[in-house]
N, C-alpha and C positions, 0 to 999 in steps of 0.2 A: 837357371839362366840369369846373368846380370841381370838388375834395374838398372835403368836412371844413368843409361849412356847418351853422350853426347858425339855429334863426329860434324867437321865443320868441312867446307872446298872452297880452297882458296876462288874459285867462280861462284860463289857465292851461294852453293847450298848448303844447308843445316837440318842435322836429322835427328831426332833425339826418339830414345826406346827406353817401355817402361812395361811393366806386367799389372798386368789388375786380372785378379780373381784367374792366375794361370791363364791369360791370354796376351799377346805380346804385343803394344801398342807402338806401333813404327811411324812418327808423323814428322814429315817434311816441308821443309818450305824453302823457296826460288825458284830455281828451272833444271827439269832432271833430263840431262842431254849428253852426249859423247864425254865433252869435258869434266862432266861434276858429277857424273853416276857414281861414282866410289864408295860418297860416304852411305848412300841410300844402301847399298850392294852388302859394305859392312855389316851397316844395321841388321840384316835379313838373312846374316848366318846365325842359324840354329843349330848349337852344338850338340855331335852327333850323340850324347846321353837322352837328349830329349824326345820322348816321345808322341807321337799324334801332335806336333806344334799346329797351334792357332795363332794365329795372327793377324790382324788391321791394320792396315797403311791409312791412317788420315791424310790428306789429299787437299785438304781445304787451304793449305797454304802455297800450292802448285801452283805456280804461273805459267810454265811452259812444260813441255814433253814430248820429245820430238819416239824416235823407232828405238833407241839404247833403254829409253825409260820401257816403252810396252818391251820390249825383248826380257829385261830385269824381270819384269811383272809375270810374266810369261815363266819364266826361270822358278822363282819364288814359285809359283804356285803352283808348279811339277815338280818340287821337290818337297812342298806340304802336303800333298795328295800321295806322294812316293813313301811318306811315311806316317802316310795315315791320317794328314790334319787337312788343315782347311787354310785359305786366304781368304780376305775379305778386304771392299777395298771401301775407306768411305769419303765423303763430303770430297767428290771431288769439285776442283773450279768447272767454269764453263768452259775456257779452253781445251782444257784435259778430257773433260767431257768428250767434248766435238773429236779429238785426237780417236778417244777410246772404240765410241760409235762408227768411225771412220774403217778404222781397220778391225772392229768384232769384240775387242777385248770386253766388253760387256758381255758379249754373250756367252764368253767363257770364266770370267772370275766376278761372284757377286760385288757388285757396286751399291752402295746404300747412301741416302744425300746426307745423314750423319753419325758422326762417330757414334754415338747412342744404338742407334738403329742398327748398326752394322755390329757392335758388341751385343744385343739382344737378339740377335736373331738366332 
């Protein structure tokens, strides 16, 4: 899998993806909503050679997240379990937070307060 992609939306979110130790770190920051999902979406194709993918969304630069973002998350995370891997999601903001709690997504894709904790586990 690429390292060390970048993908920017003209609404001003930025996603960049990196591997450590065969795990695929996807960390964005702005607001992930109807308009600027794209680049986040990008990010979080795993090409179909790769097997069992793991992957971590750091979260710690999210400011907003409306239903486009948990639907992506949602997405992502039945198509890592479809092939045998995992999602994990970490440091998210408070907002996002309150978003996630709101409609369950915590009780379906592990949430961890940091990037650390989320790649240890």
């Amino acid at each position: 899998m690429a390292d060390n992609h970048e993908w920017a939306d003209a609404n001003g979110l930025t996603v960049s993806r990196r591997s450590r130790d065969g795990v695929l770190i996807v960390a964005a920051r702005g607001e992930i909503d109807l308009n600027s999902c794209a680049p986040l979406a990008q990010a979080l194709v795993v090409p179909r050679e790769v097997t069992a993918p793991r992957t971590v969304i750091d979260l710690s630069g999210v400011t907003f997240m409306d239903s486009t973002g948990i639907n992506l998350l949602i997405g992502a995370d039945r198509a890592a379990r479809g092939a045998r891997g995992w999602l994990r999601l970490a440091a998210p903001t408070e907002a996002v937070l309150r978003t996630m709690q709101l409609v369950g997504l915590d009780m379906i894709i592990p949430s961890y307060p940091t990037l650390s904790e989320a790649l240890e586990a």
